[in-house]
C-alpha positions, 0 to 999 in steps of 0.5 A: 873587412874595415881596417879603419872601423868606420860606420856610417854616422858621421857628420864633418870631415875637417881639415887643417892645413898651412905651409905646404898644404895646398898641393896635398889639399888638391890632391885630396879634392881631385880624388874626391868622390862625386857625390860624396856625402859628408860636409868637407870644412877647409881652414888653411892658413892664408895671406890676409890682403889676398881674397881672390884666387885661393877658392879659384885655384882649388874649385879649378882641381876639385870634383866640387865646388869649393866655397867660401861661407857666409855668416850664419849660413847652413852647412850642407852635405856634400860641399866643401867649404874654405874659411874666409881669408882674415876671419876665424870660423866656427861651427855653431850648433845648428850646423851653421857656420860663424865668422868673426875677426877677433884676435889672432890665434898663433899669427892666425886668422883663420886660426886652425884651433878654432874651427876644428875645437868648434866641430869637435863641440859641435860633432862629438864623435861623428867628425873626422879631422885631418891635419896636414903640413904646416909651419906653426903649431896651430891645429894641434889643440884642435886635434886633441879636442876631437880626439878627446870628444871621441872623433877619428883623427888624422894627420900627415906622416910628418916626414911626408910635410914639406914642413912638420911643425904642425902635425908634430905638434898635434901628435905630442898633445894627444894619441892620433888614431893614424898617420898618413901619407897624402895619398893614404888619405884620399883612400882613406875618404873612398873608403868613407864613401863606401859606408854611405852607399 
């Protein structure tokens, strides 16, 4: 009945994304269904100087809000969060989030690697992480971390990306469960809401 042997245990969906991310980014939150219950945690590449616009821009197409977290604050079903333009974000134990400016990870901050290898600490095998397009090879490493902590990953078909150097390199580092299109991931996520009714 399930193609994608889902369950109902999850606890995160993370997704990482930088050049030519953002159009399937809105794709995805647009379809989202409204009362999706997992936590969605958004790290994509973005200019450094620029705080405003990028959170209005896609709270503008999607069903929920979008937020940048503060420090310390409670990751909550059913929200979906942005990391902060120049800040690595991680997800600590204690389902919270932590910011910091240390150095850059691959010309990044937010460094993709970052938030995905801290929810695959954190989550184990009860997170999904999705990486999309992106020019550099940030994120790879944090998909293998999920992988290798028994979480679902998922990246962009790379002939789909407007640039495939990301979800390239993730797919050279470790052995991603499915490749898909944008819009097979959005059905991928109705699929998920269903196992929580």
């Amino acid at each position: 009945m399930d193609k994608y042997n889902l369950n109902s245990s999850y606890r995160a969906v993370v997704i990482g994304g930088s050049a030519g991310s953002f159009q399937g980014i809105v794709k995805i939150l647009a379809q989202l269904p409204k009362s999706f219950p997992l936590p969605i945690i958004l790290c994509l590449h973005r200019l450094k100087h620029v705080r405003n616009g990028f959170v209005e821009a896609l709270s503008v197409k999607s069903v929920v809000q979008v937020v940048e977290p503060n420090d310390k604050e409670q990751i909550k079903k059913g929200s979906v969060y942005l990391a902060p333009s120049n800040y690595h974000m991680s997800i600590e134990l204690g389902n919270h989030f932590s910011m910091s400016t240390e150095e850059m990870i691959n010309n990044s901050r937010p460094a993709i690697d970052i938030t995905l290898g801290s929810a695959a600490y954190v989550y184990r095998d009860k997170l999904i992480g999705i990486l999309l397009s992106g020019a550099n090879r940030d994120g790879g490493l944090g998909m293998k971390y999920i992988k290798d902590k028994g979480g679902l990953t998922i990246v962009q078909e790379p002939t789909e990306c407007m640039i495939d150097t990301m979800p390239k390199a993730a797919l050279a580092l470790t052995k991603v469960d499915y490749t898909m299109k944008i819009e097979e991931i959005v059905e991928f996520i109705k699929e998920l809401d269903k196992h929580y009714k």
